[in-house]
N, C-alpha and C positions, 0 to 999 in steps of 0.2 A: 949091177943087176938089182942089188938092195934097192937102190934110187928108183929106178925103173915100176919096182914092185909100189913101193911108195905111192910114187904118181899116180898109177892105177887107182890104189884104193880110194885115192883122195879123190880123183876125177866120176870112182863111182859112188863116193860117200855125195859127190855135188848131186849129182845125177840124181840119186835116191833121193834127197834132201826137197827138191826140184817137184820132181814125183810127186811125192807127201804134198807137197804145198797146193798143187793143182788139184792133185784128187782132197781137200781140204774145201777149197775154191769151189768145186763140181757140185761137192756137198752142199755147200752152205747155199751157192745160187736155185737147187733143187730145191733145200727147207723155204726158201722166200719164196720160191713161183709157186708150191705148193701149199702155202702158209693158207693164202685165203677160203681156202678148201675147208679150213678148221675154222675159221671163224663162225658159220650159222651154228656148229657142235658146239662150240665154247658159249655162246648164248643160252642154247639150249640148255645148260648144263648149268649157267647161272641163273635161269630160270627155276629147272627143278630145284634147286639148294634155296633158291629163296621161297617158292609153293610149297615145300618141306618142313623149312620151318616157320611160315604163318600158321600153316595146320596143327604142328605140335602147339603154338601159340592159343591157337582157334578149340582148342579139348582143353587145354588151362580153365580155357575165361567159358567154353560150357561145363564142364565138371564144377566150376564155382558156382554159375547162376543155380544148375540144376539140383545142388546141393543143399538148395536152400536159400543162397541168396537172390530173390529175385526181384529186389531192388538198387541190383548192381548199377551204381551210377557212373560215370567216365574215370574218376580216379581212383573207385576201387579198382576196375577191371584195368587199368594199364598199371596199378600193385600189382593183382595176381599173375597178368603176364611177365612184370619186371624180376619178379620173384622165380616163378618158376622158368623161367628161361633166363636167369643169372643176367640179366639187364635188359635194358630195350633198344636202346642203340645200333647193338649187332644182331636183329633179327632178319634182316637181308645181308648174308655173307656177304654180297658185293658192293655194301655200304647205301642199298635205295634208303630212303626216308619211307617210313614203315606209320601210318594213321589209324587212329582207334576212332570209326565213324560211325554214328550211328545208324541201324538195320532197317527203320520203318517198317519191321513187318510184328505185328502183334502176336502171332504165333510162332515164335522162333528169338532168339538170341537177342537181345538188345542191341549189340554192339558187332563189329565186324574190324578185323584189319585187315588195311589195303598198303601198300608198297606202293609208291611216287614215282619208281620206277622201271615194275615189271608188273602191274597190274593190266591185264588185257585193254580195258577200258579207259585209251591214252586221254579221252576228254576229262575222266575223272581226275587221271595223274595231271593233266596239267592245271584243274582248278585247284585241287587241296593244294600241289607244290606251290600255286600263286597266292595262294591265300596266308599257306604257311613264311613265303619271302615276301608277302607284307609286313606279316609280323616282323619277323627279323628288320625289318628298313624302318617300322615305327620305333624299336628299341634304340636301332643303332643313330638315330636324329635323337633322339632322348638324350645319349649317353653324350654323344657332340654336343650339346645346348651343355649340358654340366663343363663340359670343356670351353665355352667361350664361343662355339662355332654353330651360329644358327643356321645357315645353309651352305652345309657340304657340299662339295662340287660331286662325291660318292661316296657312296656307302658298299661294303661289302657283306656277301651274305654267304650261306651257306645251303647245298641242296646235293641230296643223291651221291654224297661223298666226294663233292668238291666246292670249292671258293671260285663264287664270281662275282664280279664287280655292278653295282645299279648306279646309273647317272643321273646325273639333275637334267629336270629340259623344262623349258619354257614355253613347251610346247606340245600339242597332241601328238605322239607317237602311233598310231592308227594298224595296228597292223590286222591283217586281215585272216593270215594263218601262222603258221607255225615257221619258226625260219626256213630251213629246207627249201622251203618254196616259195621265201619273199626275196626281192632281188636286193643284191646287198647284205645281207643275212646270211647266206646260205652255208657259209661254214661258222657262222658265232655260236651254236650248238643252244645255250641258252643264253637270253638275254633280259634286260631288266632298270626302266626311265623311272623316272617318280618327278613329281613335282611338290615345291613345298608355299603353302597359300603366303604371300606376300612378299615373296625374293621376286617379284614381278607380275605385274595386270593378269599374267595367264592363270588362273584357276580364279580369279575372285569372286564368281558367282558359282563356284562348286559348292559352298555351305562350309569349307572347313575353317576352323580358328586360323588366326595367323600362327604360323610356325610350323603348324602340322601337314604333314603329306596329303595332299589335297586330288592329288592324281596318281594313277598308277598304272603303267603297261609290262606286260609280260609276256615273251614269247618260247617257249621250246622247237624243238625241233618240226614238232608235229603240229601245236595249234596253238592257240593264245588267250589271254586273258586280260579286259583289262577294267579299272575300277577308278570310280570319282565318289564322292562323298556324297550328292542328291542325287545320285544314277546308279548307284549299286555295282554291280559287277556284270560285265557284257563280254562279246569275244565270239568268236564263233566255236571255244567250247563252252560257252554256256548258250550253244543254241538248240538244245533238246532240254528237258527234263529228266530229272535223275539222280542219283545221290555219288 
């Protein structure tokens, strides 16, 4: 009889065991199918936290001009922001690259910042992001030439809280919009060629010295950017005016 009871319990300890695992299973395939549901809220949400705090930023740097300086030039005013908001780094909680640009407007604030990657005005984010990962690809050929190596096959850069890689090319990279919608592109999220004047014929009537980045393309998601030495910078977001 003992034995018997035994059996029982163990066959319904499987059974319950079984249960649990399935109604675990039921759960977890509901949280996936329903997952995407939360993603436009989760945007949302990393939008308000970074609009949140450029404004707390944005009262810093008018409480200073209005205080009396108002010949706030670009390095005081990213002091008084860096200061008062305990760094500048983490002013977009979700790691955007955050720019201190100037306003052009004569009655109002000197300066303004913008986020690279939650500023409404994607053509702006993708000229300052292009501009600022030139810079970065002019340091990081500088830092190679001290090493020995005059034309890297890539360079790595930094944007919007992550590391991507730029390639050498030999050649015009032309893109016409943003990846998304070039073919072949469409999942590299961001992307980024350069070329360097004398690792080959292609840029030698760009105007650059030899050694230096003589060409440059860039695309995000949305649109692109790109820049030569006697041609300045082009792209179809640099096809309006604007800051």
């Amino acid at each position: 009889m003992t034995g018997k009871i035994n059996r029982k319990l163990s066959e319904n300890d499987g059974v319950s065991l079984l249960v649990a695992i399935l109604l675990i299973l039921v759960i977890v395939m509901a949280v996936l199918a329903i997952f995407p549901t939360f993603a436009p809220y989760e945007k949302k949400g990393e939008d308000a936290a970074c609009a949140a705090g450029l404004d707390t930023a944005r009262r810093r740097l008018a409480e200073d001009y209005l205080s009396g300086n108002t010949d706030q030039n670009e390095l005081e005013a990213m002091r008084v922001v860096t200061y008062a908001m305990n760094g500048w780094d983490d002013l977009c909680p979700s790691g955007g690259k955050v720019y201190l640009v100037r306003t052009n407007n004569k009655d109002g604030l000197p300066y303004d910042l913008v986020c690279g990657m939650h500023d409404s005005d994607k053509k702006r984010c993708t000229r300052l992001n292009s501009e600022y990962v030139l810079r970065q690809l002019e340091e990081g050929l500088r830092r190679s030439k001290l090493n020995g190596e005059d034309y890297p096959e890539q360079l790595e850069f930094k944007l919007n809280g992550s590391t991507w890689t730029a390639l050498l090319t030999d050649e015009e990279v032309p893109f016409k919009r943003g990846t998304s919608t070039t073919k072949g592109y469409e999942d590299a999220g961001v992307v980024a060629y350069y070329g360097i004047a004398g690792h080959s014929n292609f840029g030698e009537d760009f105007g650059s010295a030899e050694g230096d980045i003589c060409y440059f393309s860039f695309a995000d998601e949305e649109h692109c950017a790109m820049w030569q030495e006697n041609d300045g910078w082009t792209g179809d977001s640099y096809s309006y005016n604007g800051q």
